[in-house]
Backbone as a chain_set.jsonl record, in Angstrom:
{"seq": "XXXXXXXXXXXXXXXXXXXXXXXXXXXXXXXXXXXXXXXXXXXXXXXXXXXXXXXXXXXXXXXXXXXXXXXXXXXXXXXXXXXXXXXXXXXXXXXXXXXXXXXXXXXXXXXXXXXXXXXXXXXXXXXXXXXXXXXXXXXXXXXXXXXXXXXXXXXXXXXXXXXXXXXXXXXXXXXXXXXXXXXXXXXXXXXXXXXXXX", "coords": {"N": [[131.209, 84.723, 144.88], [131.018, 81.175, 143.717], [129.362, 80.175, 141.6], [126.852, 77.468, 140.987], [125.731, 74.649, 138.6], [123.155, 74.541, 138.707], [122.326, 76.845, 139.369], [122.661, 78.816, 137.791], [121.001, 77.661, 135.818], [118.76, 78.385, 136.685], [118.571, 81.536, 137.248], [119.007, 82.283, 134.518], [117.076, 80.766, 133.191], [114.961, 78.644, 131.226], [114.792, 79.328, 128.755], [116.818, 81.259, 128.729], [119.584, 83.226, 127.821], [122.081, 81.216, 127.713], [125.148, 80.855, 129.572], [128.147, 79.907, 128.122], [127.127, 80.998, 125.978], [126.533, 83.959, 126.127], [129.209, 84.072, 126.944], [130.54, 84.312, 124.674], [129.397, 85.753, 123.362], [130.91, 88.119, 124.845], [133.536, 87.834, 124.048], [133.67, 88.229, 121.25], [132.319, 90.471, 120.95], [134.709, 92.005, 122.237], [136.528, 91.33, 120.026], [135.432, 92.855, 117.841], [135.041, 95.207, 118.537], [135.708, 98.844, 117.98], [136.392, 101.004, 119.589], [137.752, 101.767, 122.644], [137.592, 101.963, 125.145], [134.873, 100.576, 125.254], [136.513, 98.301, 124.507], [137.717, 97.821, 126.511], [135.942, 97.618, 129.011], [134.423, 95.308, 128.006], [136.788, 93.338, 128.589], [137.58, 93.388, 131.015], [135.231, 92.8, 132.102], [134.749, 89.833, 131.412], [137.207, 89.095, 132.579], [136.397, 89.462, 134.954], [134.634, 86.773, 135.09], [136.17, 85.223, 135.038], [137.382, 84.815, 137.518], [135.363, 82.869, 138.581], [135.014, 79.295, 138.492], [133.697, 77.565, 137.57], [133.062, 78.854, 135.564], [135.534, 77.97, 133.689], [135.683, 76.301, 132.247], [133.984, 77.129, 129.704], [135.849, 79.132, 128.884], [137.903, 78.806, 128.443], [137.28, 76.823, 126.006], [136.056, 79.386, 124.262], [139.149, 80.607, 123.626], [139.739, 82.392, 125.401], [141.97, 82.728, 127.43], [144.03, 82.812, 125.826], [143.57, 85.285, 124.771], [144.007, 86.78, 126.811], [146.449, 86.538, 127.409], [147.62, 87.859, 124.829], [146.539, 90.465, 126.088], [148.89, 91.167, 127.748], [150.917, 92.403, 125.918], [150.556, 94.595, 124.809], [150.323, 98.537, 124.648], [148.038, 99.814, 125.922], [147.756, 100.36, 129.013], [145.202, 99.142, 130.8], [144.121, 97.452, 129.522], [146.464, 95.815, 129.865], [146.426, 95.531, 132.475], [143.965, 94.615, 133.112], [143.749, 92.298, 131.414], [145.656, 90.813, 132.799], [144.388, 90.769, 135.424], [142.51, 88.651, 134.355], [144.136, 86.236, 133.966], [145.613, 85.822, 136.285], [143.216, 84.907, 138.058], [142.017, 82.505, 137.098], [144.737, 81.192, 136.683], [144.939, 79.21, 138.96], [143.318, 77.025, 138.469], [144.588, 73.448, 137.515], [143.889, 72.754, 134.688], [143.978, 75.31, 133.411], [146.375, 76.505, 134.133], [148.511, 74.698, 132.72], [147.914, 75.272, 130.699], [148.536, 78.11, 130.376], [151.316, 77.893, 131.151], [152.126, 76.568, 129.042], [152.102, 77.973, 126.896], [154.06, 79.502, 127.043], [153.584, 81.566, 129.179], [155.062, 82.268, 131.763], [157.409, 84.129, 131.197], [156.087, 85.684, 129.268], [154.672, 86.752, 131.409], [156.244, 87.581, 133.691], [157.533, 89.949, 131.961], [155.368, 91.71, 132.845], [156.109, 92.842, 135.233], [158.052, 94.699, 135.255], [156.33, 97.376, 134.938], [154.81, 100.576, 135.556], [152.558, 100.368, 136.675], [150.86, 99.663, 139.995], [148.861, 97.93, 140.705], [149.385, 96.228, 138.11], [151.371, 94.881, 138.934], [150.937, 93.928, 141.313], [149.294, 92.238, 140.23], [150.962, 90.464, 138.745], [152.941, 89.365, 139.951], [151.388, 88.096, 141.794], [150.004, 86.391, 139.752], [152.477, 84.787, 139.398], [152.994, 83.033, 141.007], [151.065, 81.392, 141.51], [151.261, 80.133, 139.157], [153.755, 78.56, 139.811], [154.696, 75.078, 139.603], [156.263, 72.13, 140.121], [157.85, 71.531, 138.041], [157.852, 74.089, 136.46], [158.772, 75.793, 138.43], [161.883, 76.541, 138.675], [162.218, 78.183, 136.476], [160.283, 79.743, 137.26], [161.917, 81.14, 139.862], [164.176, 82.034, 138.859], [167.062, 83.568, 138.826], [166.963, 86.658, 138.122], [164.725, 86.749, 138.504], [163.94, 86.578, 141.124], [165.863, 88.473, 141.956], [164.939, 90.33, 141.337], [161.98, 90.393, 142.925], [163.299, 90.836, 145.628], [164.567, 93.344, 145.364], [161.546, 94.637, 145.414], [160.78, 93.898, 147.724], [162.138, 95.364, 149.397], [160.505, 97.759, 148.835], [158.715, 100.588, 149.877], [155.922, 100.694, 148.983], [153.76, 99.153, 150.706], [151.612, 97.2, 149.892], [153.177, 95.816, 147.868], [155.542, 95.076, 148.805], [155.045, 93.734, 151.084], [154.02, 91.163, 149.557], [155.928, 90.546, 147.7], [157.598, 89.699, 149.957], [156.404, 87.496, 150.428], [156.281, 85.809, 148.135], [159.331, 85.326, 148.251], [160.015, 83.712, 150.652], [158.599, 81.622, 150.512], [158.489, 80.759, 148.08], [161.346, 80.871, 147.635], [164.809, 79.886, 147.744], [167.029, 80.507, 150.936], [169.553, 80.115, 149.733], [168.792, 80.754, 147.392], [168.139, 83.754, 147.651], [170.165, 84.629, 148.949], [172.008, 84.685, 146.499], [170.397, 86.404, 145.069], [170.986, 88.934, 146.419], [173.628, 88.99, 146.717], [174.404, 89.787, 144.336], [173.601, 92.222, 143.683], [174.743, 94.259, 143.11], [175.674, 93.945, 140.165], [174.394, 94.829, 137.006], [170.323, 93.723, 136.11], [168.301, 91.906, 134.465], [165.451, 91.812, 134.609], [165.705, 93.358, 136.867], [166.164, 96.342, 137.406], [164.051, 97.968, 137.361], [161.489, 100.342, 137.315], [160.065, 101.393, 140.555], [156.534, 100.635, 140.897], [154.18, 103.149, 140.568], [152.563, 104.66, 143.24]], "CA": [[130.657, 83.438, 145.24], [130.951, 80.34, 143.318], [128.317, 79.142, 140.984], [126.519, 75.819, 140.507], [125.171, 74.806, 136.995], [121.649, 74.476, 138.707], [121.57, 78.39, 140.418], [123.017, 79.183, 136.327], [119.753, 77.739, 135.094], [117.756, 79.409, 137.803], [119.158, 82.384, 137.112], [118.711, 82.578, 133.161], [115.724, 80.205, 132.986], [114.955, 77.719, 130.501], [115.287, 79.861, 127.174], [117.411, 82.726, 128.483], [120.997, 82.842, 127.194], [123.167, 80.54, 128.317], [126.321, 81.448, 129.394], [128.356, 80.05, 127.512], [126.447, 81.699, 124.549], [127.003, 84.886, 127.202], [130.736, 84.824, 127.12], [130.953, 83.739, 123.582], [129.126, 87.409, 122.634], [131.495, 88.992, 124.841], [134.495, 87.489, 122.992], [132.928, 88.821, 119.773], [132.377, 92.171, 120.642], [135.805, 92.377, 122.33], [137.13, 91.322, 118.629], [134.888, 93.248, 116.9], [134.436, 96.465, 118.42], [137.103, 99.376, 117.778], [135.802, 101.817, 120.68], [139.021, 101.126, 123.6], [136.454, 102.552, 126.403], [134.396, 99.187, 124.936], [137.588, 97.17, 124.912], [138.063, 97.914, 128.541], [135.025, 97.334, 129.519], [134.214, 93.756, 128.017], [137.889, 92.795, 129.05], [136.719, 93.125, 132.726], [134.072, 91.468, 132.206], [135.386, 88.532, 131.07], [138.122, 88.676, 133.816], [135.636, 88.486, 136.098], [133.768, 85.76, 134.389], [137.196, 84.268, 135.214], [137.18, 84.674, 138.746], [134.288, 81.573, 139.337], [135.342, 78.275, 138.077], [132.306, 76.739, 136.259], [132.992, 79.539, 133.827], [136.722, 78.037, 132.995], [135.641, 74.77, 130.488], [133.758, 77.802, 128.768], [136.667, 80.15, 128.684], [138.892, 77.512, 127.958], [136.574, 76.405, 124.647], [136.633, 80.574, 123.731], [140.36, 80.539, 124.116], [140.083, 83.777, 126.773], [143.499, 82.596, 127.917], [145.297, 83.576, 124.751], [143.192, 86.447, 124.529], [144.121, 87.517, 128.348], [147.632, 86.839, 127.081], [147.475, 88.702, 123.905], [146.972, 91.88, 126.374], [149.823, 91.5, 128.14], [151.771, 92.997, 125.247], [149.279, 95.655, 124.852], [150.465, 99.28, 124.755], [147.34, 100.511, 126.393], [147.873, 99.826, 130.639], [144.283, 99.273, 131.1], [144.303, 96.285, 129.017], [147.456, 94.859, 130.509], [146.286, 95.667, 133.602], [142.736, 93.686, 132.818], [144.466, 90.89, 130.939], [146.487, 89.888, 134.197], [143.65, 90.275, 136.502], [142.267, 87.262, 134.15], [145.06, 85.349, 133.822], [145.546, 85.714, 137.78], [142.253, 84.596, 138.346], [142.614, 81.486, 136.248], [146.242, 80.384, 136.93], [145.421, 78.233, 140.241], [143.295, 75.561, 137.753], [145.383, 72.621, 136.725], [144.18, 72.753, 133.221], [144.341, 76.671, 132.666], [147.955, 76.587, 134.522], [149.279, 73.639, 132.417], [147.829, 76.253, 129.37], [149.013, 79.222, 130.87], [152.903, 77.388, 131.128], [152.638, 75.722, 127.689], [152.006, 79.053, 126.109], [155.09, 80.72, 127.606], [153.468, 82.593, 130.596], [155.705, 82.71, 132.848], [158.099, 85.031, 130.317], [155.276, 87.012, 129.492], [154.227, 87.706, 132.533], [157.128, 88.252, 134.2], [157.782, 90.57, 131.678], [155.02, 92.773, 133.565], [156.819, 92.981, 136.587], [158.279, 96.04, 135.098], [155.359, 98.397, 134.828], [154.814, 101.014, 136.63], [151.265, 100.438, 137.398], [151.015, 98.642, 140.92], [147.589, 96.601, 140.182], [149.514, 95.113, 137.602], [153.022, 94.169, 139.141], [150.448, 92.809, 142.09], [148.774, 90.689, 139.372], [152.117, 89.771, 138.053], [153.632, 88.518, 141.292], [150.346, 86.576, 142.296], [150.085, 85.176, 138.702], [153.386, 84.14, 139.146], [152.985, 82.44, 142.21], [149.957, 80.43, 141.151], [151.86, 79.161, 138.432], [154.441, 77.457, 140.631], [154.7, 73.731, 139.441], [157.755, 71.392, 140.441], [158.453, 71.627, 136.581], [158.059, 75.692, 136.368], [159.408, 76.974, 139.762], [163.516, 77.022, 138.421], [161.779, 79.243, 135.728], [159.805, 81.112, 138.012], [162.356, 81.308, 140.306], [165.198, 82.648, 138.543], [167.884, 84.784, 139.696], [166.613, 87.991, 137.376], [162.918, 87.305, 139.229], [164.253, 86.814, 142.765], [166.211, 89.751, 142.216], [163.346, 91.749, 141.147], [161.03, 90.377, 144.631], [164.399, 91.464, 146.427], [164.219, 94.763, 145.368], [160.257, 95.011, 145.639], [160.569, 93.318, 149.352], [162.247, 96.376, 150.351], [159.528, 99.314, 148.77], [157.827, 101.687, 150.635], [154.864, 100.346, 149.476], [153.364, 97.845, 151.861], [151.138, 96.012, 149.447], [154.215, 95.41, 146.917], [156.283, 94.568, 149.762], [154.446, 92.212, 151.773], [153.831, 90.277, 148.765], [157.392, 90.165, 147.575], [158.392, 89.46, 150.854], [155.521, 86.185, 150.817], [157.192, 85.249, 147.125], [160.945, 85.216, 148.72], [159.899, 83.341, 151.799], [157.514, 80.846, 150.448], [159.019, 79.868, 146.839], [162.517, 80.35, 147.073], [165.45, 78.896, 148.494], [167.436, 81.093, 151.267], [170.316, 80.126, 148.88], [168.195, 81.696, 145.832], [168.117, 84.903, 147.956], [171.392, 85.21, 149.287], [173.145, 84.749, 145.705], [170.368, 88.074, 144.289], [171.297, 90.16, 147.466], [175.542, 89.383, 146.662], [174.986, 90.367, 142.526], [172.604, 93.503, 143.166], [175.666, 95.449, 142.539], [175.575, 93.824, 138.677], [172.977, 94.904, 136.14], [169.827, 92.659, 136.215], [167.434, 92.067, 133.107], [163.786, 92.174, 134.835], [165.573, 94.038, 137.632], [166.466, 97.958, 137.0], [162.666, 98.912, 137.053], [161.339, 101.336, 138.458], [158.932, 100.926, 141.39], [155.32, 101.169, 140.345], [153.563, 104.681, 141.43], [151.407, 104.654, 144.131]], "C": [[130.638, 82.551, 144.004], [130.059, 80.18, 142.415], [128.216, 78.037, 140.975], [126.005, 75.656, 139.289], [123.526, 75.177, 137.701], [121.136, 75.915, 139.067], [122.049, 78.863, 138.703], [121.357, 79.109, 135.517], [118.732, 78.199, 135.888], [117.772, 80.564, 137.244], [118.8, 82.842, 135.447], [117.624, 81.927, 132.721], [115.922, 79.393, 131.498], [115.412, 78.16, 129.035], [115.946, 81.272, 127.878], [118.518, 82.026, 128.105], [121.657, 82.608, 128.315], [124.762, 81.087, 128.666], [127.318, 81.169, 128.806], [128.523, 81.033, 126.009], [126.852, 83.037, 124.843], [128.269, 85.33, 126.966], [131.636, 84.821, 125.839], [130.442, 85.219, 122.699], [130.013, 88.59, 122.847], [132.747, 88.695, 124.465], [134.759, 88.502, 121.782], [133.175, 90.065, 119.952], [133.407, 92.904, 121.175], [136.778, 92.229, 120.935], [136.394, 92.11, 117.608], [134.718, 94.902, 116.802], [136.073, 97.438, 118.464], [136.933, 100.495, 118.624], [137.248, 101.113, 122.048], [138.091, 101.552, 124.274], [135.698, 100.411, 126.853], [134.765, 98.172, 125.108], [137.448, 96.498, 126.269], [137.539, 97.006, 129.241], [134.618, 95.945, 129.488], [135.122, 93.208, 128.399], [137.444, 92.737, 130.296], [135.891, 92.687, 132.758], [134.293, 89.833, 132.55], [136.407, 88.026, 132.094], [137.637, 88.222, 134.955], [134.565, 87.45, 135.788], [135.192, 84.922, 135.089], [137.449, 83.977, 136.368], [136.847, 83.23, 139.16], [134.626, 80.167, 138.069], [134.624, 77.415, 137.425], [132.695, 77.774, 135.048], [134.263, 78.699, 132.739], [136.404, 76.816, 131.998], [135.126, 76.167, 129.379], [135.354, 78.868, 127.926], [137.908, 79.698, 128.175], [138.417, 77.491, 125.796], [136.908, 78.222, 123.607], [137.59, 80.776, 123.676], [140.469, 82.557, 124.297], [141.441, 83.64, 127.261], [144.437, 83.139, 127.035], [144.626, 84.817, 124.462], [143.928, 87.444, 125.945], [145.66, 87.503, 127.892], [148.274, 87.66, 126.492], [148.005, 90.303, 124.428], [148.058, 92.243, 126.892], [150.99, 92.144, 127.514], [151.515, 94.45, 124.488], [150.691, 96.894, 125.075], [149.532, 100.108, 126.185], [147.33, 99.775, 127.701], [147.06, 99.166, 130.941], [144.341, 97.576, 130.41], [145.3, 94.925, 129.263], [147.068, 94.487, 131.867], [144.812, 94.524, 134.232], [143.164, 92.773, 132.34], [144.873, 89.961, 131.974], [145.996, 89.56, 134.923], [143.393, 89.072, 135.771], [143.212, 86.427, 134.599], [145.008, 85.25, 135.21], [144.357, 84.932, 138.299], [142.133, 82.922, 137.627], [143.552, 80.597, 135.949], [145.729, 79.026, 138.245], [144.357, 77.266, 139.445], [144.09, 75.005, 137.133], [145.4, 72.486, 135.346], [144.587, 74.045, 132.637], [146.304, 76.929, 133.008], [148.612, 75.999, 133.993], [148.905, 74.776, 131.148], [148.917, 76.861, 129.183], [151.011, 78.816, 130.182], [153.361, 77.223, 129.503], [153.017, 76.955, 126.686], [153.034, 80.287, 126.584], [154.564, 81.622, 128.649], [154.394, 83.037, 131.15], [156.565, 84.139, 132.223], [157.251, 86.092, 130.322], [154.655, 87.563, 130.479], [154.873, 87.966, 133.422], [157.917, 89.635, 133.453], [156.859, 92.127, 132.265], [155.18, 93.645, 134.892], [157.57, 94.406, 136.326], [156.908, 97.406, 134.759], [155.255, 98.948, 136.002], [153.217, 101.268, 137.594], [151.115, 99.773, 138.682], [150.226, 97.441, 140.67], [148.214, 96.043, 139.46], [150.495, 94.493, 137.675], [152.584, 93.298, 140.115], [150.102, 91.914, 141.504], [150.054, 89.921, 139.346], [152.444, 89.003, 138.995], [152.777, 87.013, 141.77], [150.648, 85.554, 141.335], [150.98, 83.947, 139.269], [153.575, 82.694, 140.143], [151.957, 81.135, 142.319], [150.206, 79.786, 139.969], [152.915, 78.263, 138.728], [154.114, 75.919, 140.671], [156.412, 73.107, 139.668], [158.052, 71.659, 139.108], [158.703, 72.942, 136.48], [158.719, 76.452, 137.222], [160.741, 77.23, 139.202], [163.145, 78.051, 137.629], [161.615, 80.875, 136.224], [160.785, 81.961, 139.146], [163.926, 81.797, 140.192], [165.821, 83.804, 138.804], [167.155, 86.173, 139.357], [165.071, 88.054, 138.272], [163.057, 87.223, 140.561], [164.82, 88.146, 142.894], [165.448, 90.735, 142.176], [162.794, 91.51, 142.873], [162.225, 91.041, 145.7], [164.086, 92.764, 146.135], [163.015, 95.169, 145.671], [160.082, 94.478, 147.424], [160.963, 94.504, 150.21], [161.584, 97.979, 149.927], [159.253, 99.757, 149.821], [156.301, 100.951, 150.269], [154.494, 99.282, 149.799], [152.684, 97.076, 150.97], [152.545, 95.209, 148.787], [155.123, 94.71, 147.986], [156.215, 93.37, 151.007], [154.161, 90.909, 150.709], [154.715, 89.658, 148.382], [158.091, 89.285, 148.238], [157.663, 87.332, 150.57], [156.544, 85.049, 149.452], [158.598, 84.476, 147.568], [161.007, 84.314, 149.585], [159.201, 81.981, 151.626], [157.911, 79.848, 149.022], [160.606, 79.925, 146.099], [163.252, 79.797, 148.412], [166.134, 79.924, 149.746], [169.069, 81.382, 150.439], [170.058, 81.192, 147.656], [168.585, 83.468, 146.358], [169.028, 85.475, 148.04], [172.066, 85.795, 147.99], [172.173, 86.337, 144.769], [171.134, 88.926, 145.208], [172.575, 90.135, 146.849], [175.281, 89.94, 144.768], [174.148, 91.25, 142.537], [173.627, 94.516, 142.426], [176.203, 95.358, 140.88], [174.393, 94.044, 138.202], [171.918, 93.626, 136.117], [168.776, 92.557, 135.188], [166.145, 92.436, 133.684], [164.281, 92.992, 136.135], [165.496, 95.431, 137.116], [165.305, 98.882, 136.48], [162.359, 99.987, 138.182], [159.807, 101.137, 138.837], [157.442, 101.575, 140.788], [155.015, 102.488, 140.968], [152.634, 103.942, 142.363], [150.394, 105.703, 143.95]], "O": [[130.192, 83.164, 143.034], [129.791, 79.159, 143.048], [129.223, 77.329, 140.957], [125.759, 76.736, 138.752], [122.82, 76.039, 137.178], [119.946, 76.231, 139.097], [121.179, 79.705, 138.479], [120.739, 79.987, 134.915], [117.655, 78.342, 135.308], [116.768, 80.734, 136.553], [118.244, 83.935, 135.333], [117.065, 82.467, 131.768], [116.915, 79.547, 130.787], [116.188, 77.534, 128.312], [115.497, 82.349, 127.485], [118.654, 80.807, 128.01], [121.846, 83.225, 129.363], [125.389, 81.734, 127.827], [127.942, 82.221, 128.671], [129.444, 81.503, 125.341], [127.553, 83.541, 123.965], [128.593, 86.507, 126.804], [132.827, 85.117, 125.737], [130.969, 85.649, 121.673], [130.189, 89.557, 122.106], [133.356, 89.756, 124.604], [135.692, 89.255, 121.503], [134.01, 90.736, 119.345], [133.465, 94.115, 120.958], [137.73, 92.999, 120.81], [136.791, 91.996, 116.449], [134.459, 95.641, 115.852], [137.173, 97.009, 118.811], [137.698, 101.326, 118.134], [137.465, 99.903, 122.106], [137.204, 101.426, 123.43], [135.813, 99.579, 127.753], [134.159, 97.211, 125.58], [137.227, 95.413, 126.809], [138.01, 96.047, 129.853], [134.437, 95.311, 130.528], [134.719, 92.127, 128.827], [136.781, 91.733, 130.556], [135.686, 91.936, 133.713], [134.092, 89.052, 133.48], [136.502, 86.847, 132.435], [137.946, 87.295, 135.703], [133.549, 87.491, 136.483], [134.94, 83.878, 135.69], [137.803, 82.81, 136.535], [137.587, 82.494, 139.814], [134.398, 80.308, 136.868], [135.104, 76.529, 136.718], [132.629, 77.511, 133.848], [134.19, 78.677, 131.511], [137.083, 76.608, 130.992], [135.755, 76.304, 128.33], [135.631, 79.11, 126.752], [138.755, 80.333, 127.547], [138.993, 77.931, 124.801], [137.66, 78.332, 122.638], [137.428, 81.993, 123.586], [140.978, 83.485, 123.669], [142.022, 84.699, 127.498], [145.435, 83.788, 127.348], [145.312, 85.535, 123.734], [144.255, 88.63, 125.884], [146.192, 88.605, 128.021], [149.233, 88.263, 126.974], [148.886, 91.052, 124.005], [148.453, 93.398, 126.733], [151.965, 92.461, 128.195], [152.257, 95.121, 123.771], [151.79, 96.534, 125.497], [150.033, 100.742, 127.114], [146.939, 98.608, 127.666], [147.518, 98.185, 131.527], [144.671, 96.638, 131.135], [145.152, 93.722, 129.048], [147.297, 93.387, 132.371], [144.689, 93.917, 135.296], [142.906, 91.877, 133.144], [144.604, 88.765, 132.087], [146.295, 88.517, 135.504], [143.954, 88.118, 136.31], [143.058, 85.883, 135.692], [144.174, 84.401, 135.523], [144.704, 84.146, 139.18], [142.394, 82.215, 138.6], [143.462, 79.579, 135.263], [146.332, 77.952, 138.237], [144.589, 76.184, 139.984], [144.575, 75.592, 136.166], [146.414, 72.204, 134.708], [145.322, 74.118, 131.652], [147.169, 77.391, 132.264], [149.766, 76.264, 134.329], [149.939, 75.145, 130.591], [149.876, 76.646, 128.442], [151.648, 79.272, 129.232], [154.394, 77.552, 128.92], [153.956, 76.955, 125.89], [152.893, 81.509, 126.53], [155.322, 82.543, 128.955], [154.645, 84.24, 131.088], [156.343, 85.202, 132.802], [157.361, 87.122, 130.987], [154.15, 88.686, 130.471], [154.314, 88.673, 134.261], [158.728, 90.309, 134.088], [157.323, 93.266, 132.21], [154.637, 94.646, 135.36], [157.637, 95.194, 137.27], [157.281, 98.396, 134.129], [155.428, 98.44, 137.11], [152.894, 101.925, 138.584], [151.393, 98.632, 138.315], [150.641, 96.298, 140.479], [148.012, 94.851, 139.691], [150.798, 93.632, 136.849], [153.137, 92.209, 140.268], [150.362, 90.769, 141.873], [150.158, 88.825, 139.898], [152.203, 87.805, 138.849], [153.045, 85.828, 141.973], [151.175, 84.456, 141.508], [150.665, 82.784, 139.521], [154.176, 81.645, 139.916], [152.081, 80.152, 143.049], [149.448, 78.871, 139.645], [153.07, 77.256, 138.037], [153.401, 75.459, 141.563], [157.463, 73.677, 139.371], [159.021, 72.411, 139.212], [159.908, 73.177, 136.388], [159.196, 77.556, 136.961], [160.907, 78.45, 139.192], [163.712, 79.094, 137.956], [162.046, 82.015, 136.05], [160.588, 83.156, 139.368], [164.708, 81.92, 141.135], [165.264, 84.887, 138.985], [166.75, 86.823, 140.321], [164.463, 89.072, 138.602], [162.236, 87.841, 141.239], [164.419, 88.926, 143.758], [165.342, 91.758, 142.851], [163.109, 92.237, 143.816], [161.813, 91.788, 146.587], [163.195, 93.28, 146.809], [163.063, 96.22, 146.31], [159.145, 94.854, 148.128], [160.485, 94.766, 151.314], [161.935, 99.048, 150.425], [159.644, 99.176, 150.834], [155.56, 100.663, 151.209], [154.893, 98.305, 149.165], [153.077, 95.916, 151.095], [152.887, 94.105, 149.212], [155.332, 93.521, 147.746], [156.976, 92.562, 151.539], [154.109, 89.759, 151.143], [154.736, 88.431, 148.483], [158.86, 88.425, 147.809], [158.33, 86.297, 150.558], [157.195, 84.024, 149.654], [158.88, 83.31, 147.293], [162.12, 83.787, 149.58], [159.221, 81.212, 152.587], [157.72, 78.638, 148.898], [161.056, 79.52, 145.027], [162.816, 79.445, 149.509], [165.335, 80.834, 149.524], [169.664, 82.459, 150.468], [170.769, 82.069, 147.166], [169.17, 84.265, 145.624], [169.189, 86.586, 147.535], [172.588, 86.91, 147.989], [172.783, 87.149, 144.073], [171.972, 89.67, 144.699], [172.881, 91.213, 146.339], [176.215, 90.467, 144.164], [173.633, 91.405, 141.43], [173.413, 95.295, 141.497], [176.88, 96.229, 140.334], [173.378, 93.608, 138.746], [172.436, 92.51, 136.105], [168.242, 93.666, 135.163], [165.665, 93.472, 133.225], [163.303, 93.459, 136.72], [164.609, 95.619, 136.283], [165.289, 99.865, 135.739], [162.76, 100.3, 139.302], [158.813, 100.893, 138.154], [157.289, 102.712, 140.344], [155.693, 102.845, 141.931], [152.104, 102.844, 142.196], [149.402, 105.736, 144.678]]}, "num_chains": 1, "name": "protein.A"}
């Protein structure tokens, strides 16, 4: 559910900590602490801080966006996997999405489209999808990432596949599709992954 500023100061009362102040500690102790359990943990936090939309001027001011980015290059899954939920959560505002773009997103997060985690090839896809601007879609919509939703349209698994299918159907062209289906039989850069586990 949403927040308002006035159920915020309800909620923390006249001298409790503000949130801001709130998401500005868990910043901190995501840069500060060297415990990955810890990492984890304040990273989800913060993602879901990202969820509700009064938080994003704050999260904006902390720059959480280049931090949520940051993980996407992450070794450790858990962190990529928490990074994206932010970013996902965060992409459909005009100012975090005009961020998101400026700061190369789309690249890096189409680069998660290969993992084999599902949670985070679903992030990836949504992200991607909520970054769709008349300026970004040829980006987003490039042969190497249609070809990928082509291949993921026909998994076994039903989430990956209904989603794919929504991608293919919804932000490209029937042209875009036809010309991955005729070059599957050439190597493809973000294609030749292998399907997440279930």
């Amino acid at each position: 559910m949403f927040s308002k500023p006035e159920q915020l100061v309800r909620r923390t009362g006249k001298k409790g900590l503000g949130r801001f102040d709130y998401l500005q500690q868990l910043v901190t102790e995501f840069r500060e602490t060297g415990a990955t359990e810890a990492k984890e943990q304040v990273l989800a936090n913060l993602a879901n801080f990202a969820y509700d939309p009064i938080n994003y001027e704050f999260l904006r001011k902390l720059n959480v966006i280049d931090l949520f980015l940051d993980q996407l290059s992450e070794e450790n899954t858990n962190f990529v996997r928490i990074g994206l939920g932010g970013l996902c959560n965060l992409a459909l505002d005009f100012e975090n999405k005009d961020y998101i773009l400026h700061c190369g997103g789309v690249r890096i997060v189409a680069a998660c489209l290969s993992s084999r985690d599902e949670d985070t090839v679903l992030s990836a896809i949504s992200t991607l999808m909520f970054l769709v601007t008349p300026q970004s879609k040829p980006e987003i919509t490039s042969p190497d990432i249609v070809a990928c939703m082509l291949q993921f349209s026909r998994s076994q698994n039903t989430r990956l596949k209904n989603l794919a299918t929504i991608f293919l159907e919804d932000y490209c062209t029937p042209e875009q599709v036809a010309e991955a289906t005729n070059s599957e039989s050439q190597p493809i850069i973000v294609g030749n992954i292998p399907l997440p586990q279930t």
